[in-house]
Structures are given as structure tokens and as C-alpha cells.
C-alpha positions, -999 to +999 in steps of 0.1 A: +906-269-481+906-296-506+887-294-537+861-321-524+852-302-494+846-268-514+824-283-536+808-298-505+807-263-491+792-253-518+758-280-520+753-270-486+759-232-493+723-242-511+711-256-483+715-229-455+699-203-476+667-220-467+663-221-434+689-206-402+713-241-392+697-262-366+704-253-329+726-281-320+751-267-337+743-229-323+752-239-289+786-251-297+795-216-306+771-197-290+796-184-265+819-172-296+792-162-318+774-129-316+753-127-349+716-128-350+708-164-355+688-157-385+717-146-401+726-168-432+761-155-437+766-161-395+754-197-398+773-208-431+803-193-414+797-217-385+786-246-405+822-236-426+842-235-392+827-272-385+830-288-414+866-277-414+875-294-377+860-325-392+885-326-422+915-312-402+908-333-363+887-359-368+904-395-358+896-414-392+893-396-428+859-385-428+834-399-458+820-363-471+795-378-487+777-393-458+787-358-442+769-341-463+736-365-461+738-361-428+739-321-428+715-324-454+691-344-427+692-323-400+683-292-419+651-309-431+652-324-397+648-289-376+620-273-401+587-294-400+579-331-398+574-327-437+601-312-449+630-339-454+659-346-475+658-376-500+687-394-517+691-395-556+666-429-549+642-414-531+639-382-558+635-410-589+611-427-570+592-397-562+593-381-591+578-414-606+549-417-583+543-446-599+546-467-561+564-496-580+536-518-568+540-511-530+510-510-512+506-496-475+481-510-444+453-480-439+467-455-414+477-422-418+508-408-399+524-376-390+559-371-367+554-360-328+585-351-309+600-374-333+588-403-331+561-415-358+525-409-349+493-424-355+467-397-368+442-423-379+437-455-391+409-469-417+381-492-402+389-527-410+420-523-427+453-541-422+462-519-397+427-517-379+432-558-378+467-558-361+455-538-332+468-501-344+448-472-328+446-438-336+468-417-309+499-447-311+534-437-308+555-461-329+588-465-316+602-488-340+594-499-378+611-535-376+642-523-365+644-491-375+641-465-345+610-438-359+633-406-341+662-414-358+647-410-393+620-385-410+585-387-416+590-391-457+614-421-445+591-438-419+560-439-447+583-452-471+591-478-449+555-484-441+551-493-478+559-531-488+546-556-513+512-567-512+510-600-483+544-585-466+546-585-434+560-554-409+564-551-371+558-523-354+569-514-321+540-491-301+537-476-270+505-461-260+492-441-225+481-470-199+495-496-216+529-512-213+546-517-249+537-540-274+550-553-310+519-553-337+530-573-370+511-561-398+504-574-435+504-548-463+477-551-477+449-534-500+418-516-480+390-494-489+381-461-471+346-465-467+324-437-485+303-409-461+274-423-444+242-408-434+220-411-403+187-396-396+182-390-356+155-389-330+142-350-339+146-345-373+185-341-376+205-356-404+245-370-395+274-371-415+299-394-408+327-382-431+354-408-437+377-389-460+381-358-476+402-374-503+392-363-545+356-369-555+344-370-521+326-336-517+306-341-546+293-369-532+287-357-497+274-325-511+247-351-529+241-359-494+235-331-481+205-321-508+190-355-501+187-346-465+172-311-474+151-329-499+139-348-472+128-320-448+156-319-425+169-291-413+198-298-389+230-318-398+259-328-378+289-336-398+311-357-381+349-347-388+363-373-363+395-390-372+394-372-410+436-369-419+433-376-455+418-354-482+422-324-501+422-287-496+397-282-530+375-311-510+374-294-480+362-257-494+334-280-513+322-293-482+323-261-465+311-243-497+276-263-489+267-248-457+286-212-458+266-183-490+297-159-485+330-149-468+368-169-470+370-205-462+405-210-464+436-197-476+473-209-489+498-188-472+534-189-479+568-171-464+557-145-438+522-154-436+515-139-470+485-151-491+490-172-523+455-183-528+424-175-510+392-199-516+362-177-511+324-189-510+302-193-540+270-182-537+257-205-565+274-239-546+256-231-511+231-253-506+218-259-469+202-230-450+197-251-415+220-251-382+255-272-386+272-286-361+309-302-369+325-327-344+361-325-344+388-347-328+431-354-319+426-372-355+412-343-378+437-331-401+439-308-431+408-306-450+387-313-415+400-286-405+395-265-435+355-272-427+357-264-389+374-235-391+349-220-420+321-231-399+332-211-363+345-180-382+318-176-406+295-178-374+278-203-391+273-234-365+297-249-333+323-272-332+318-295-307+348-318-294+386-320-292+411-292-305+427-311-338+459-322-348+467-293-370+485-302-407+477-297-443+507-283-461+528-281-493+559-296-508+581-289-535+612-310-545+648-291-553+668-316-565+703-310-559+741-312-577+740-347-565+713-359-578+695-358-543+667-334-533+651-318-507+615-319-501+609-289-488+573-273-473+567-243-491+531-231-477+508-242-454+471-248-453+448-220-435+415-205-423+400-179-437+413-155-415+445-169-422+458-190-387+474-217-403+467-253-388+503-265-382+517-247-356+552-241-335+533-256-309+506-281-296+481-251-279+489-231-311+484-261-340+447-271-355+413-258-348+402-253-311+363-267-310+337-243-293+325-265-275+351-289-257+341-325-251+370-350-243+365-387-247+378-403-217+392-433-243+416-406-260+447-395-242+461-361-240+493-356-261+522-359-238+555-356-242+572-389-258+596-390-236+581-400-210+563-423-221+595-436-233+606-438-200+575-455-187+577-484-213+591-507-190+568-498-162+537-513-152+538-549-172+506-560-157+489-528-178+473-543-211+490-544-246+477-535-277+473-569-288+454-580-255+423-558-271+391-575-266+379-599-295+343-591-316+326-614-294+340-597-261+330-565-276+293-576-280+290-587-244+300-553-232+277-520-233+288-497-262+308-463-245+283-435-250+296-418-274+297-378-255+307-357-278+279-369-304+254-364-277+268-323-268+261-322-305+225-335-304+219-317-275+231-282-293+205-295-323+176-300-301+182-269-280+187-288-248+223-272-241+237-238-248+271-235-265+303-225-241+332-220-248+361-238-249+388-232-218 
């Protein structure tokens, strides 16, 4: 072996201690190979024996370099839609944080079945203007096919100077596919807003859970105590950005004593538990928490607290399940990988991202589906489907403000299960 390819075979020597190589690669040798597949040795002797055939058989001589960056990818690639590996660019730039002036256009994404997802999107931003919906698949980012790069890639592509202009490719359930172009721009998440109902219950609609938002909706929260009520509803729906500290506050409010959520790291061992304060507990009354396909992370942080500290129901849609950690190892090369190193969790300790759909997020006590929100399906098909149907509207046939007007509001069900569970018109069921 030449002295290139051992010190390649060394870099990714790194590399394969953190995680078993990526099954593609497995079923090449599977026949031949007998090891456990969790076995690091086994795998690097496999990853060895490949890297070897490309040197020695391949047509052209191979660039190592983009070898190795592509290796590199793909073990990122077949951990989590978080973990990824960045070039020596990418680790400057992130390790500046500065976002050299970049600005984004108010959605928040995560990866499913590797395409780029659409967890939620902020009410009249750039994004909310274009047509974008919460539950999108986005197929392509100008030209650049979403499944054939990560999820650190796809937001850094979303990123763009101020009055630039992206297109984005989207397919969605019931609709055939559509190209959205979209102006980066700047946006404000609007700030929690409260409503006082018909029989003396207060509502929360929580917008994000992002720094210095608990305070303020704790502030809330006394006002409507101060007031007399006795019942709130805090309405989680479409809540993917915040902070796990924010999150604990929130549920800190309603919940004396007992965990609220945990940090767990390699074989679900604890690194940090956040217990209840008695002195922060503040409201006595029933709780209800509406939950949705777009509650993430610090949502979940509060919904979870709430149905395992028996303190109130969760009334709507089993959530998306995220909230987790990185930390960058930067690498001989100057490259790095951004690797998740614990995950969010209850107090119990499930963690919210999960192996699999019916494992991920927190699974309401009450389930109530909005007919408007699609089930997750597999991508794939709806892939396949793209081209079907072309009478079937597009994302940017969506009715105008004035259209909207004409047309009856859709009741809104799962806010009305949750009223009903306030004013003791319904009994709580579980969720099948």
C-alpha cells in the first residue's frame, strides 16, 4: 500500500471507532464475513479490504481525497440525520458562528428517509409567503437533490444573502409537485399569546421555546392565575425550535416535584437530569398540552413532564421526536465530524428521537388527527407518485387571503378535545 493510502487508512481508522461501517458495505461481504457486525476490528478489516480493490482494480487512478470524503459521508450518513461530516470550510465556518451575514426564510427542518423535511415554518415569514407548509418533502434545493446530501448541508444551503432568491422543489400528499421560489429574508417568531375562553380557561399559544421565552411565558402564566383562572391549555402545536433549559422552565411552572427531563448519552446512561423546583412551581389548576407532527425538542420536553408526572393530558398527534447534541472532532485534515453525542429525554429517560417512527417523540393521551395533516409515509412513494395525478393542486395554487375569508374557518378538533377535557364534557382515552 502506498504511503497515501496508509495515512488515509489511518483518518478513517478514527472514524470507524465511532460507529460499526454502514450496511452497504456489510452486504458485499456478508457471505465471507462472520464477525459480529459491531465489531470495530471486523469492520476496519472490511473497510481495509475495500479501499485496497479501489487502489489495486479500479479503471482510473482513484482521487483519495474525495475517497475519503465520501467514506467520511456515509458514516455520518448511517448514524442520525444530525450527525454529518463537514469539510475544512464547513468546520471554520462553524466554529465562527458568526453566519457571515447569511440570513435563512423561517422554517425549521429535519431529514425523513433522506430527503429534507419540513418540521415547521414561522407565520408570515419568507417561507410562510412562498407557499411552504409544515409536513413538505423537499426534493430539491435548486438543483441540488435533498437525499444525496445531509441535513447540516441542506440548512447551509437554505442560508443565502438577505433578498436572494432559492427554489425549492416540494412534494406533498394530494398534491402533484410543485417548485416554490423563496427570498431569504429576515422574519420574527412571534412571542406566546394568550386567550381567555368561554368557562374560565386561559390558552397558550406557544410559538417557540427558543432563550428568554419561558420567562416570559411563565409571566403568563401568573397573570392568568392572578386573574382567577384555573385551567390552561398550552398549545405546543408546530414548536421545533427552543431550548432544553426553556422547556424544563415551562414545565417547571405547572409540575412542584419529580424529573422533567434528562440528557442521556452512550447506552442510555444519564449525564444530566433536570428535576422540579419547588420554589419555580407556580400554577396549581388542570393543564392540558396540545401536541402535533411539528413539536420537537423542548415541546416535547413539556409533554412528556406533563403525562408522566400525572399532571394533565396531551391531547393530539404523536410528535416528531428530536432534540439532541453535537460536538465537532475536527480531523488530520482539517475537516471534522459533527457528531451527536446525547440525546434529549423524559424524565423517565425515553429519548425523543427514535430508531423508528412508532418509537420517536411523545405519544398524546388523547389522539386527535387533523384531517389537513398527512400521515408520514414512506418518501418513496410519494416519489413515485410525483408524476401522477396533474389535475391535483400545487402548493402554489393555495387559496389567496381574500379566498380564505370567503370560506368557513376548519374547526379546529383537537383544540376543541382540549376544551372539552377542561370543562368536563369528555373523559380522557387513551391513545391506540
Amino acid at each position: 500500500m502506498t504511503y497515501r493510502g496508509k495515512i488515509l487508512v489511518a483518518v478513517l481508522s478514527a472514524a470507524i471507532t465511532f460507529y460499526a461501517f454502514f450496511g452497504i458495505v456489510l452486504g458485499w461481504f456478508s457471505a465471507g464475513a462472520q464477525q459480529p457486525i459491531n465489531d470495530p476490528g471486523a469492520q476496519m478489516r472490511i473497510f481495509e479490504s475495500v479501499l485496497q480493490h479501489i487502489q489495486n482494480d479500479y479503471v482510473d487512478e482513484p482521487d483519495l481525497q474525495k475517497v475519503r470524503a465520501g467514506a467520511l459521508r456515509g458514516l455520518a450518513y448511517g448514524l442520525d440525520p444530525y450527525s454529518s461530516y463537514l469539510t475544512a470550510d464547513q468546520v471554520k465556518a462553524f466554529q465562527n458562528r458568526s453566519g457571515n451575514g447569511k440570513v435563512g426564510i423561517g422554517a425549521t427542518f429535519s431529514q425523513f428517509r433522506s430527503y429534507l423535511y419540513v418540521l415547521s415554518v414561522v407565520a408570515n415569514s419568507p417561507a410562510d409567503k412562498a407557499g411552504l407548509k409544515a409536513g413538505d418533502i423537499i426534493e430539491y434545493i435548486d438543483t441540488r437533490a435533498t437525499r444525496d446530501i445531509s441535513l447540516y448541508d441542506a440548512r447551509q444551503l437554505i442560508l443565502g444573502a438577505p433578498g436572494s432568491a432559492l427554489k425549492l422543489r416540494v412534494l406533498r400528499t394530494n398534491a402533484k409537485p410543485a417548485t416554490l421560489t423563496v427570498k431569504r429574508g429576515s422574519f420574527e417568531i412571534p412571542a406566546a399569546k394568550v386567550e381567555i375562553k368561554k368557562g374560565g380557561v386561559g390558552v397558550i399559544k406557544v410559538y417557540s421555546l427558543d432563550k428568554g421565552q419561558a420567562e416570559k411565558i411563565r409571566a403568563q402564566v401568573q397573570d392568568l392565575k392572578a386573574k382567577g383562572i384555573g385551567k390552561i391549555i398550552l398549545d405546543l402545536r408546530n414548536v421545533a425550535i427552543g431550548d432544553i433549559d426553556e422547556g424544563v422552565a415551562v414545565a417547571n411552572a405547572f409540575i412542584k416535584d419529580g424529573a422533567i427531563a434528562q440528557v442521556i448519552g452512550r447506552e442510555n446512561n444519564s449525564k444530566e437530569t433536570f428535576n422540579a423546583e419547588p420554589a419555580k412551581h407556580i400554577f396549581d389548576g388542570e393543564v392540558v398540552a396540545i401536541i402535533d407532527l411539528g413539536t420537537a425538542g423542548a415541546g416535547e420536553i413539556i409533554a412528556a413532564a406533563i403525562l408522566e408526572n400525572k399532571r394533565g393530558e396531551v391531547v393530539g398527534e404523536r410528535s416528531f421526536g428530536a432534540g439532541t447534541k453535537q460536538q465537532l472532532f475536527t480531523l488530520r485534515g482539517g475537516d471534522g465530524l459533527l457528531l451527536t453525542v446525547a440525546k434529549w429525554a423524559s424524565g423517565s429517560g425515553k429519548s425523543f428521537l427514535g430508531d423508528k417512527r412508532s418509537e420517536s417523540g411523545v405519544k398524546p393521551s388523547v389522539e386527535v388527527k387533523r384531517p389537513e395533516t398527512p400521515e408520514p409515509i414512506e418518501v418513496a412513494e410519494l416519489v413515485e407518485k410525483k408524476e401522477e395525478d396533474p389535475d391535483q393542486p400545487t402548493p402554489a395554487d393555495r387559496p389567496s387571503e381574500a379566498q380564505k375569508r370567503q370560506k368557513p374557518a376548519r374547526e379546529d378538533l383537537q383544540m376543541k378535545k382540549a376544551l372539552e377535557l377542561m370543562r368536563g364534557k369528555a373523559k380522557a382515552a387513551g391513545a391506540e
